[in-house]
Structure formats: C-alpha cells, structure tokens
N, C-alpha and C positions, 0 to 999 in steps of 0.2 A: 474305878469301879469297885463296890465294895467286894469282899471275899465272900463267896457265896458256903455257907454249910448247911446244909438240910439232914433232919432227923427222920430216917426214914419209918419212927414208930409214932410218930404226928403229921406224917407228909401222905397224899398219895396222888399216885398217875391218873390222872383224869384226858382219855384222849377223846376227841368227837368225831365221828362219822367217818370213821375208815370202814366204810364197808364198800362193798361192789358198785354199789351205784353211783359213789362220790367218787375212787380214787380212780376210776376210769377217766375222769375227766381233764382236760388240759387245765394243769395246774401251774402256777409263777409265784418266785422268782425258784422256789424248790422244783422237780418233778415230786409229782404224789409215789415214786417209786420211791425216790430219798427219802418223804415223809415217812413212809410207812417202814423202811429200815432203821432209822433212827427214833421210830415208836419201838420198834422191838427191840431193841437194844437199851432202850429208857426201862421197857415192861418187863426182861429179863432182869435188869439188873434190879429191882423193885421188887419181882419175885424170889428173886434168891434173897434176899432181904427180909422175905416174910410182909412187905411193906403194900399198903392196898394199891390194886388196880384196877380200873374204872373206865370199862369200854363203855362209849355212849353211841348209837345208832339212831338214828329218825326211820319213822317208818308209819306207816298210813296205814287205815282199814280200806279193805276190796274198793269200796266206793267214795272213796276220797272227802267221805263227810268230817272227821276228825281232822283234817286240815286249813289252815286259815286261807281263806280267799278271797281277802279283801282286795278292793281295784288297787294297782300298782302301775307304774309308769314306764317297768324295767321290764321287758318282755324274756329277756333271758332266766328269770329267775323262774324254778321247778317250780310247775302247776300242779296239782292233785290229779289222777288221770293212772290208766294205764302204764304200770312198770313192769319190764323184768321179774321175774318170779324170784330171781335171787337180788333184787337191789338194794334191800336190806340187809344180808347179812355180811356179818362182818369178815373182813379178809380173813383169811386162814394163817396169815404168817401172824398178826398180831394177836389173834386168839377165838376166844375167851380158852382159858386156860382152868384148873381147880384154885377156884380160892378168888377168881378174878368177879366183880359186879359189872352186869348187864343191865345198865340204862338205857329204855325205850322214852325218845320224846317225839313229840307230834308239831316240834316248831324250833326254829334257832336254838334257843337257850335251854342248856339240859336240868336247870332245875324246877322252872316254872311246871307244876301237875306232872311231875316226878316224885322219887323217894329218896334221890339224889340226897339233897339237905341231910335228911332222917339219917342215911346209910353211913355217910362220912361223922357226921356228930357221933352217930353209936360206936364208930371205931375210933373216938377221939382226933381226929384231922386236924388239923390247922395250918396247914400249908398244901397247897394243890399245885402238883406242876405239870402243865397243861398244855397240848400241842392235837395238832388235825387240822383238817380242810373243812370249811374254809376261814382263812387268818381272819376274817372281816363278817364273817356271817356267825354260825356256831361257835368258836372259838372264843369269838370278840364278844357276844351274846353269853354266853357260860361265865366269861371271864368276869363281866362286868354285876351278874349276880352273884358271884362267888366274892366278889371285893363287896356288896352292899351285904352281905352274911357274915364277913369279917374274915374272911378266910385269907390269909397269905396267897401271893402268888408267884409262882414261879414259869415266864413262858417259854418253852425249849423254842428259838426262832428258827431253826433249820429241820422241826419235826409241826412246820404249819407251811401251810402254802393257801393261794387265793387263785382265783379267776384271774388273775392279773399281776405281773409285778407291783406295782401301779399300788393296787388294794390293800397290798399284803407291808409295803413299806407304809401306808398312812396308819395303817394299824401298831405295825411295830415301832414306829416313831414317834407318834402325836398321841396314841391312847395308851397303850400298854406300858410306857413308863411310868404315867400316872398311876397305875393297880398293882402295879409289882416289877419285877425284875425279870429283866429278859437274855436269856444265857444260851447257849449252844449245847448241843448234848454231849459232847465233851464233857464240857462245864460242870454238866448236871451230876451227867456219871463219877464226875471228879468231887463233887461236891459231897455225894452219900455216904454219909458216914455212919459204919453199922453202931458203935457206940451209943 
C-alpha cells in the first residue's frame, strides 16, 4: 500500500450526514458512535491545522416538496414526511465549530445544487478525505462527484458505516479503490503533515 501524505493546506474533511436523524440509526460494520469519534478526531486534528472542514447535512422543507420521490423498490429508504424537529442538525460533538462550512443538500450526493464545488475550489482543495453514514448512499454519492470534479480522494474506512456490513464492504472494496484511497483514521491522522 502506497505511503499515504496529505497537505493539509489543499486537503479538506468533507463528512456527510452526522447529524440526529442518521447517527441514530443501526449502523454496520462501525457503530455510528465509532463514526462519529473518529470524525472528531479527523475534524480536530484538521482544525488545529487551520485546514478546511466540511460538515454536510440533508434536510428537507416542512413539506417534503424539495425531496425526490421517485417510485423505488426498497421500502426502507427515508420518505419525505414528518421528522423530528432536530433530525437535521448536526451532532454536537462533531460541530460545526468557527471556520468550519455547512453544506445543506436535499438528496445523496453533497455537490449536486450545492456550493460545495464553489467553496472548496475557492479555498484551493484537491484532496477531500471523506468519511459518514451512510458508506453506500451519501458517502458513495459525494465521493463519486468529487472523483468526476477531479478531486483526490481520501476514504477514512473506520469514520463511514452503512445499513449493513454487507453495504459498507461492497463499497469499500469494489468502488472506493477505484476513486481513491482508503485509510484508517490513524492513517489519516498520521498522514497530515503541517508542512
């Protein structure tokens, strides 16, 4: 495996949908508790760094019209409808913090009718190392526009989790080696170098 080094003044932490409504949920092969500790410890160490970071949330208007609802086959996937008052916002341990960008999207992938793009190009990015729930939906969705925008990528595999063991290995085995490299937050942490 090659030796991973990231610059942390062209890199930045891109996480998806840690907030109330997701990390509640039974998460595999991680618990969403592991996610969300080895987000903060990615987001910490990227802030003491100076280096960007990039909470992403989904979140719907009152009435569910900004959401897609096309027929689908998979009855477990979230419908537009009645939530929780707080099931958008983000956990408290992971932030948002001063300095940190809040991306609102209204479907999987955080760049599509976002400013996402815009935000990172104006802070010079090129490397995005990216972790949340879930491994196979947002995640895999961000990841896969962030590779057709050219962006580097880096996936923290122990700061994503899925619905499933199941989900979260076909993603980290069979897609994510194709768009980038996939490291532990060890790794990552080991990897930033303020230089």
């Amino acid at each position: 495996m090659e030796q991973l080094s990231i610059d942390p003044k062209s890199t930045a932490l891109v996480l998806i949908d840690l907030q109330q409504g997701i990390v509640g949920m039974t998460t595999a092969p991680h618990p969403a508790s592991l996610v969300v500790a080895n987000a903060v410890r990615l987001a910490e160490r990227f802030r003491a760094l100076s280096a960007t970071v990039v909470l992403v949330r989904v979140a719907f208007s009152l009435d569910g019209t900004d959401a897609l609802a096309n027929p689908i086959d998979a009855p477990f996937v979230a419908r537009p409808g009645p939530r929780p008052a707080n099931w958008s916002e983000l956990v408290a341990e992971v932030g948002p913090r001063s300095g940190d960008l809040v991306i609102t999207k209204h479907q999987w992938g955080a760049f599509y009718g976002t400013e996402l793009d815009l935000q990172l190009r104006r802070r010079g990015i090129r490397t995005i190392v990216i972790g949340g729930i879930a491994t196979n939906f947002g995640v895999e969705s961000t990841a896969r526009d962030a590779w057709e925008r050219n962006y580097a990528l880096v996936f923290a595999e122990d700061a994503t989790a899925a619905m499933s063991a199941e989900a979260h290995a076909f993603a980290i085995t069979t897609i994510f080696p194709r768009l980038g490299r996939i490291r532990s937050t060890f790794d990552i942490l080991t990897a930033l170098n303020p230089d």
